[in-house]
C-alpha positions in Angstrom: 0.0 0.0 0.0 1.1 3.4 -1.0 1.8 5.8 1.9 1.3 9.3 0.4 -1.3 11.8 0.7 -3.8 12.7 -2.0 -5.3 15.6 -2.4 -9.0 15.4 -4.0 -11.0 18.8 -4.3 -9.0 20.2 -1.4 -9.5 17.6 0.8 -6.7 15.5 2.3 -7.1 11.9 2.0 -5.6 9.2 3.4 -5.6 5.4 2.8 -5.8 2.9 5.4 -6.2 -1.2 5.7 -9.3 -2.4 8.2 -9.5 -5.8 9.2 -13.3 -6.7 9.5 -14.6 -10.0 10.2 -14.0 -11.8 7.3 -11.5 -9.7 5.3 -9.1 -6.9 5.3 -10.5 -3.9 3.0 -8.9 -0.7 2.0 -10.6 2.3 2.6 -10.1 6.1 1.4 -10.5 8.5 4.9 -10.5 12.5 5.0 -7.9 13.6 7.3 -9.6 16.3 9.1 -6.5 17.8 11.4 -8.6 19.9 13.9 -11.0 16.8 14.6 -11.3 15.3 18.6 -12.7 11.8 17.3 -12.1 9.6 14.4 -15.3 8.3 12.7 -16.2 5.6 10.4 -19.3 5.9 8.0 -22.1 3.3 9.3 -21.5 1.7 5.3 -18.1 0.7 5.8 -19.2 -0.6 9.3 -21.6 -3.0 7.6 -19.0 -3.6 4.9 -16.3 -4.9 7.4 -18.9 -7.2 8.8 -19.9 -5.7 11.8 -23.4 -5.6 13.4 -24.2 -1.9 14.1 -26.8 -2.5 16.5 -24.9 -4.7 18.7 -22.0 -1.9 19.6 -21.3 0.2 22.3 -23.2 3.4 22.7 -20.7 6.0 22.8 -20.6 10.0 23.4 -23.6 12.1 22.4 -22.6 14.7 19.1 -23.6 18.1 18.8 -24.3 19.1 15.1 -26.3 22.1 13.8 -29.1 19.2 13.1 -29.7 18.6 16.7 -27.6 15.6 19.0 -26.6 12.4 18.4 -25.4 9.1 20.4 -22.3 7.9 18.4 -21.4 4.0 18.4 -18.3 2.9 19.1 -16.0 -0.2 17.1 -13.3 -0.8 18.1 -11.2 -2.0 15.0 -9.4 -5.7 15.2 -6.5 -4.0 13.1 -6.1 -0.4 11.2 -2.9 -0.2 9.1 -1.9 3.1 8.3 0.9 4.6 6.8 2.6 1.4 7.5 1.7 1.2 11.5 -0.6 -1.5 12.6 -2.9 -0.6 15.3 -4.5 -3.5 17.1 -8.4 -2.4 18.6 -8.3 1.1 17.6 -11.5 2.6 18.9 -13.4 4.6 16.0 -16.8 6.7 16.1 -19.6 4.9 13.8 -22.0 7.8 12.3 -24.1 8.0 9.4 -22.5 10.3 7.3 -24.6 11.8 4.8 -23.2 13.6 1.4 -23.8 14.1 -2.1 -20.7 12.2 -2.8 -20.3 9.2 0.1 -16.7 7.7 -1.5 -15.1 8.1 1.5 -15.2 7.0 5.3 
C-alpha cells in the first residue's frame, strides 16, 4: 500500500487497511486535522462485517441538526501509513453527502 497523501477537491485523503470480520478492505479517509474523534461511515461498518446494532453506545454529538449518540468499534486491526494498530476505537456515524466515497 502506497503511503502518500492525496489531495482530492482540497480535501486531504488518506488510505488505510481495516481488518473486519472476514476480510481486510482498504478504505479512502478525509484527514480532518482539527478533529477530537475519528469516525467511520455506518457503510463501511456493515462492509467490514460488523453488526451496528450490537455496539457500544458512545458519546452524544452536537451538530447544527440537533444531538446524536455515536457507536463505538473498536477495530481488530487499522494499518496506516505502515503502522498497525490492534483495537483502535473509531466513532460509527451515518455520514450523509452528495458524494459518500469516503469514510
Amino acid at each position: 500500500m502506497k503511503h502518500d497523501l492525496l489531495i482530492e477537491r482540497r480535501k486531504i485523503i488518506v488510505r488505510a487497511k481495516i481488518k473486519g470480520i472476514n476480510d481486510v478492505r482498504e478504505f479512502k479517509f478525509f484527514l480532518d486535522t482539527g478533529a477530537s474523534i475519528t469516525v467511520i461511515d455506518e457503510d463501511a461498518v456493515f462492509r467490514l462485517g460488523f453488526d451496528i446494532k450490537r455496539l457500544k453506545t458512545g458519546d452524544r454529538l452536537m451538530t447544527a441538526g440537533g444531538g446524536m449518540y455515536l457507536k463505538i468499534l473498536k477495530l481488530p486491526k487499522l494499518n496506516l501509513f505502515g503502522k498497525e494498530m490492534v483495537n483502535f476505537e473509531v466513532n460509527v456515524l451515518k455520514i450523509s453527502s452528495a458524494n459518500n466515497r469516503f469514510c
